[in-house]
C-alpha positions, 0 to 999 in steps of 0.5 A: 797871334791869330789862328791863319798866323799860326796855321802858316806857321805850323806848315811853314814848320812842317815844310822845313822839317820835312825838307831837313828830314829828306836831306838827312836820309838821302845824306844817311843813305850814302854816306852808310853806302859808301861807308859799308863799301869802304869797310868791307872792300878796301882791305881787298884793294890791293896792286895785283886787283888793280894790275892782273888779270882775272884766273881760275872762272874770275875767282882769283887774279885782278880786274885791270882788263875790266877797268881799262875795258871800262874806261875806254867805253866811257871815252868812246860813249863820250865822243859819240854821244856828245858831239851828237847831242849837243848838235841836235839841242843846237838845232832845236834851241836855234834853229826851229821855231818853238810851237812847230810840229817837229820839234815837237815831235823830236822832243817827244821821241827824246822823253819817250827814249829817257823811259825806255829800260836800258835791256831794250837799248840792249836789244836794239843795239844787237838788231840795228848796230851789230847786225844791220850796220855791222853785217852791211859795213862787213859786206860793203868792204867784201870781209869774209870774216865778221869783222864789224858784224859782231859784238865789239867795243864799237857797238857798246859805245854807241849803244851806250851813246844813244842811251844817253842822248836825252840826258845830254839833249836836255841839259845842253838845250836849257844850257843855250837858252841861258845865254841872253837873245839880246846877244844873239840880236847883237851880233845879227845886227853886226852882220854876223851869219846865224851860225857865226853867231853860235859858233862865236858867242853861242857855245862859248857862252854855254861850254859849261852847260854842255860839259854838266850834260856830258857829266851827266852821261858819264856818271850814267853810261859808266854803271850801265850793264844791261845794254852791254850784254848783246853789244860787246861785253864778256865773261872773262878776256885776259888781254886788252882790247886791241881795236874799236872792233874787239870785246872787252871786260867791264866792272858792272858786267863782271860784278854782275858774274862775280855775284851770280855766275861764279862757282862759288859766290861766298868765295869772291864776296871779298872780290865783290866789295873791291869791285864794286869800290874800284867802280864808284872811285872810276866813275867819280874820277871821271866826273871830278875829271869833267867837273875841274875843266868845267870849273877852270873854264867857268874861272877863264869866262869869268876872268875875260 
């Protein structure tokens, strides 16, 4: 063997080890995350956490205003964020040429939005949703009182909606560009209008694509605490959110004030490690929920 052979094949070796090694750490650090959460929050999993309501400053009593604060925001942020996504990757994948200058500019303002911290969405859904739009739509329907110019369930999903916009915008761009042009071609060249062409060929043959985007925006809008501070978000709130213009609880706000502002931290770590657990298990539930019907509609495309 030669001395460029054996050269290849010590970084050959040293690429695969390296490889192996990163797999068994992420691996190792999950699986010892998971595992410290399990042992130390399931024996505090029990139906009243999961069924009451917060008492006593949130030290004692459940959570079930949180998860059902939770859900409903994620579902809110879903229908807002994906339909809106998805239309503005439509026209950037179909409906503009690659090299002209805005569609350049609106990619550019996308990567800009992905590094922005998540306080500054924060921020900017108190200034514009809360008290531009809010105040304006409580003005234009003559409300005495704030009905929408005040933090509420509305304005946390959209906030979160528009966090979550590069993330979608992305991933339902590359999934329309896997869809051959040979396909959009065919069906031009049959007299079909461009957007008959998206609408029956197009979207049918990237419904996947745009389920992983919303996927991928669930498993980040339902951790997300910092733009729900300003925009919705409370302390404590026995009862259930009535309406899109009510404030609500949330598992990653209320872990937040179960680890930093109750009266005695050492009191509700038990209650932490529930809290935290009940969160992870809602949001892989939410996304094994997006996962199954994109698996069963990718099981229907390829049955067709």
């Amino acid at each position: 063997m030669t001395k460029n052979q054996t050269t290849k094949r010590l970084i050959g070796i040293f690429a695969v080890g390296a490889a192996l090694l990163a797999v068994v750490a992420i691996a190792g650090l999950v699986f010892s995350t998971m595992g410290t959460f399990l042992a130390k929050g399931a024996p505090h999993v029990s139906w009243s956490l999961l069924s009451e309501a917060p008492r006593n400053n949130n030290t004692e009593g459940g959570i079930f205003p949180a998860i059902y604060g939770t859900t409903l925001l994620v579902l809110i942020m879903s229908m807002l964020g994906v339909p809106i996504g998805t239309i503005t990757a439509i026209y950037l994948s179909e409906y503009t040429r690659p090299n002209a200058v805005f569609p350049r500019i609106i990619r550019f303002a996308v990567n800009t939005l992905a590094g922005v911290p998540s306080i500054v969405f924060g921020l900017f859904g108190l200034g514009f949703f809360v008290q531009f739009v809010g105040r304006s739509m409580d003005t234009a329907l003559g409300n005495d009182t704030a009905l929408f110019g005040q933090p509420a369930l509305l304005w946390a999903a959209a906030t979160l909606a528009a966090l979550t916009l590069p993330v979608v915008i992305v991933s339902v761009e590359e999934a329309l560009r896997t869809v051959p042009r040979e396909m959009r071609e065919g069906s031009l060249a049959l007299g079909a209008t461009r957007w008959q062409t998206i609408w029956k060929i197009v979207l049918p043959n990237s419904t996947t694509g745009i389920l992983t985007g919303a996927i991928l925006a669930i498993g980040r809008g339902a951790g997300e605490v910092a733009p729900i501070l300003f925009t919705g978000a409370v302390y404590s709130l026995p009862q259930l959110p009535d309406g899109i213009t009510s404030q609500f609880m949330h598992l990653g706000y209320h872990l937040f004030v179960l680890s930093t502002q109750s009266p005695d931290v050492d009191k509700t770590l038990p209650l932490q490690y529930a809290t935290t657990l009940v969160l992870l298990a809602l949001t892989f539930t939410l996304n094994f929920t997006a996962t199954f019907i994109r698996s069963r509609l990718r099981q229907r495309q390829m049955g067709r």
